[in-house]
C-alpha positions in Angstrom: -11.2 -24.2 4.1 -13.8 -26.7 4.9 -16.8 -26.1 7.1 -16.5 -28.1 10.0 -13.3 -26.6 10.6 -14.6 -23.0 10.3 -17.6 -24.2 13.0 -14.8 -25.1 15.3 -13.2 -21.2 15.6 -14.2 -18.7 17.1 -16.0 -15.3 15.9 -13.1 -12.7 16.1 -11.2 -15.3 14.5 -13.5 -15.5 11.9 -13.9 -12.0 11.3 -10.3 -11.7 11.6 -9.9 -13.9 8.8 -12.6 -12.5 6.7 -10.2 -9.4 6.8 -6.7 -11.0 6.0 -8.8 -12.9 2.9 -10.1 -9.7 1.8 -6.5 -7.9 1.9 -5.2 -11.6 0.2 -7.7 -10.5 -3.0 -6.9 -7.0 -3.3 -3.6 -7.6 -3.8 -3.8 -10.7 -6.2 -6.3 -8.0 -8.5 -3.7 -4.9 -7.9 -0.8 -7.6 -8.6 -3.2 -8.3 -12.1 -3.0 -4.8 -12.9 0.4 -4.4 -12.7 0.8 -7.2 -15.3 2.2 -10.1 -13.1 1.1 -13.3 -13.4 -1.9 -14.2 -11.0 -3.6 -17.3 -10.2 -7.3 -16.3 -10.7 -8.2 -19.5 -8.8 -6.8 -18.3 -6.2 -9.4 -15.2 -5.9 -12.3 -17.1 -6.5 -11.5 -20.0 -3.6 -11.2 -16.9 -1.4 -14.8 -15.3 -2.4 -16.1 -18.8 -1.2 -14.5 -19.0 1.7 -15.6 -15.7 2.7 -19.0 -16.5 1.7 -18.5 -19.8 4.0 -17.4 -17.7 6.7 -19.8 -14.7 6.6 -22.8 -17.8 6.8 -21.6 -19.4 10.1 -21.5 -16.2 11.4 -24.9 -15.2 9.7 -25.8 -18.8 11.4 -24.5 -17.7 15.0 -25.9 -14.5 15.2 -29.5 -16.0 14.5 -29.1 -18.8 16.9 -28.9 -21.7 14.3 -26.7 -24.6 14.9 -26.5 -26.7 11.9 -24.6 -29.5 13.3 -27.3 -30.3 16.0 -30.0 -29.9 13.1 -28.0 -32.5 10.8 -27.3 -35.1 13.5 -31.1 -35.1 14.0 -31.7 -35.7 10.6 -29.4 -38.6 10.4 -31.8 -40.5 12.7 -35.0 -40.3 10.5 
């Protein structure tokens, strides 16, 4: 999931999505356990894009806009 296109939704989306990702992980560890193969890739793409997620909201609820900060920067 890239970053500009988790900027673009909106926060109960995101935290919707935090939620299904969370679920996805569970049950790629509890399908580990139970001896199946699992693709451990798989798990740690989803920690990051939780991480991403859980930023831009981190981001939103302090009043920080990145993109405005970054297009400003571009002109120095």
């Amino acid at each position: 999931m890239r970053t500009r296109d988790i900027r673009r939704r909106e926060t109960g989306d995101l935290e919707q999505e935090i939620a299904r990702l969370r679920e996805e992980i569970f049950h790629h560890r509890f399908r580990g356990q139970s001896e199946e193969k699992v693709d451990r890739g798989m798990v740690r793409k989803h920690r990051r894009d939780i991480a991403r997620i859980t930023t831009i909201l981190k981001e939103r609820s302090l009043g920080i806009n990145k993109d405005l900060e970054a297009e400003a920067g571009k002109g120095k």
